[in-house]
N, C-alpha and C positions, 0 to 999 in steps of 0.2 A: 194638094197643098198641105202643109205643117198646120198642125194646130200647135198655137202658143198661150200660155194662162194668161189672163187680163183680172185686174179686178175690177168691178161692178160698183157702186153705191147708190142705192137705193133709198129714198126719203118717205119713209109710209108715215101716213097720217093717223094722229090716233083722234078719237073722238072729244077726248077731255084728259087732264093730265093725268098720264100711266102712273099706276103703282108696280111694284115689285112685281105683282102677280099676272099684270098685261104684259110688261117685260117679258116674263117668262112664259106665258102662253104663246105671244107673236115668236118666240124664240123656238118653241114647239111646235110651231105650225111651220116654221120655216125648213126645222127640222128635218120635219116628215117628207114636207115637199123635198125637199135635198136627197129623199133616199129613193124619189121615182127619175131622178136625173142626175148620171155617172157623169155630164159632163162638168156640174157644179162639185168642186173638190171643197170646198168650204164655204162656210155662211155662219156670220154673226151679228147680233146688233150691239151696237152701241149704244148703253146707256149712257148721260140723263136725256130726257126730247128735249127738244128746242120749241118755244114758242115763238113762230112766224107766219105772219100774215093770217093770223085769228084763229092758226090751226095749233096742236102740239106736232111736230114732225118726229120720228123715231127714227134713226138713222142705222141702216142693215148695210154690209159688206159680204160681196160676194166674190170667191173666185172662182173663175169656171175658163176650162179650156175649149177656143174655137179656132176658126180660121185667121176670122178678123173682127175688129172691136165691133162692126155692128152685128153681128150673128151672136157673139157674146152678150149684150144686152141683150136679145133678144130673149139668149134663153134663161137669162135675168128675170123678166119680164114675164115669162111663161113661169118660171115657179116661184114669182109673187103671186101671181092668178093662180095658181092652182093652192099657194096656202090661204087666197081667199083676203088677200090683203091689198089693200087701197094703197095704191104709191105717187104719190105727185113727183116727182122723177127720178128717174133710171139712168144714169150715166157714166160712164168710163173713170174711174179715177186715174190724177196725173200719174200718179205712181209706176214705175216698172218694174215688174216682176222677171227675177231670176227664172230659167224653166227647170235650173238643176235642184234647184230649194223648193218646189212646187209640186208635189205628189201628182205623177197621172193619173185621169180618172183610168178607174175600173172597168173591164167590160163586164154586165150583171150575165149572170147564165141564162141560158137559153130559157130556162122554164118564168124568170123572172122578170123577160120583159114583154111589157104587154102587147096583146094583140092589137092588131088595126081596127076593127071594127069596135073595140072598146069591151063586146060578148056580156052576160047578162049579170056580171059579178061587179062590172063596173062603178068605183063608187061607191061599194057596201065594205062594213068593215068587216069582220071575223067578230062573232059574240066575246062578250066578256066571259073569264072563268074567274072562279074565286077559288084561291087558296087554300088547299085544308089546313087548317087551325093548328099550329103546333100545342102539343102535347105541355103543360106548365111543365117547369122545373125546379123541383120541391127541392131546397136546402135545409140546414135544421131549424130552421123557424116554420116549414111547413109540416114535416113531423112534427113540430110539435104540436102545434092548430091541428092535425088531425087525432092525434092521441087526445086532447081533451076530449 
């Protein structure tokens, strides 16, 4: 069967009303998620939330190419949960998408996708490195500070 892009709209819930900075973290998490699954070709949220029914809602858009609209939420669904995000609903927007305007996903290489068993690196991330320090860049005000 054809796979054809659907978009998604997803209503996560935020805890108390987002600043810029929740914006942009939920947007990083969703991010991330988006790079362990080729079939979500796009994902963004919409800013400002909505305050409804006692909650703030953040509203994320996704598209991802499936068979059919329920296997596409699903994997909707699968990478809110994996960016760790609480969503009170998942569901199809009215919209239809062109599938010649809609990038297909990518096959990731072989070495990039993960094993079945999950193996004992699952979930850990790669340490941090720090930068080495660039070297200043003296102009003649720093000649000068050095000749006094």
């Amino acid at each position: 069967m054809d796979r054809k892009p659907f978009e998604i709209v997803a209503e996560c819930e935020m805890p108390r009303f987002p600043t810029a900075a929740d914006i942009t973290r939920v947007s990083e998490q969703i991010a991330a998620a988006r790079r362990t699954r080729p079939d979500v070709v796009q994902a963004a949220v919409n800013p400002p939330a909505i305050y409804r029914e006692g909650r703030y809602v953040l509203q994320a858009k996704l598209i991802t190419w499936a068979e059919d609209v329920s296997r596409a939420v699903q994997v909707a669904q699968g990478l809110l949960a994996d960016a760790g995000l609480p969503c009170r609903a998942v569901l199809p927007s009215s919209r239809s998408l062109v599938e010649s305007e809609i990038a297909r996903p990518s096959e990731p290489p072989r070495s990039a996708r993960p094993a079945a068993g999950g193996g004992a690196t699952a979930g850990k991330r790669a340490p941090k490195t720090r930068a080495a320090k660039a070297p200043a860049r003296g102009g003649k005000g720093a000649a000068r500070r050095r000749a006094r």
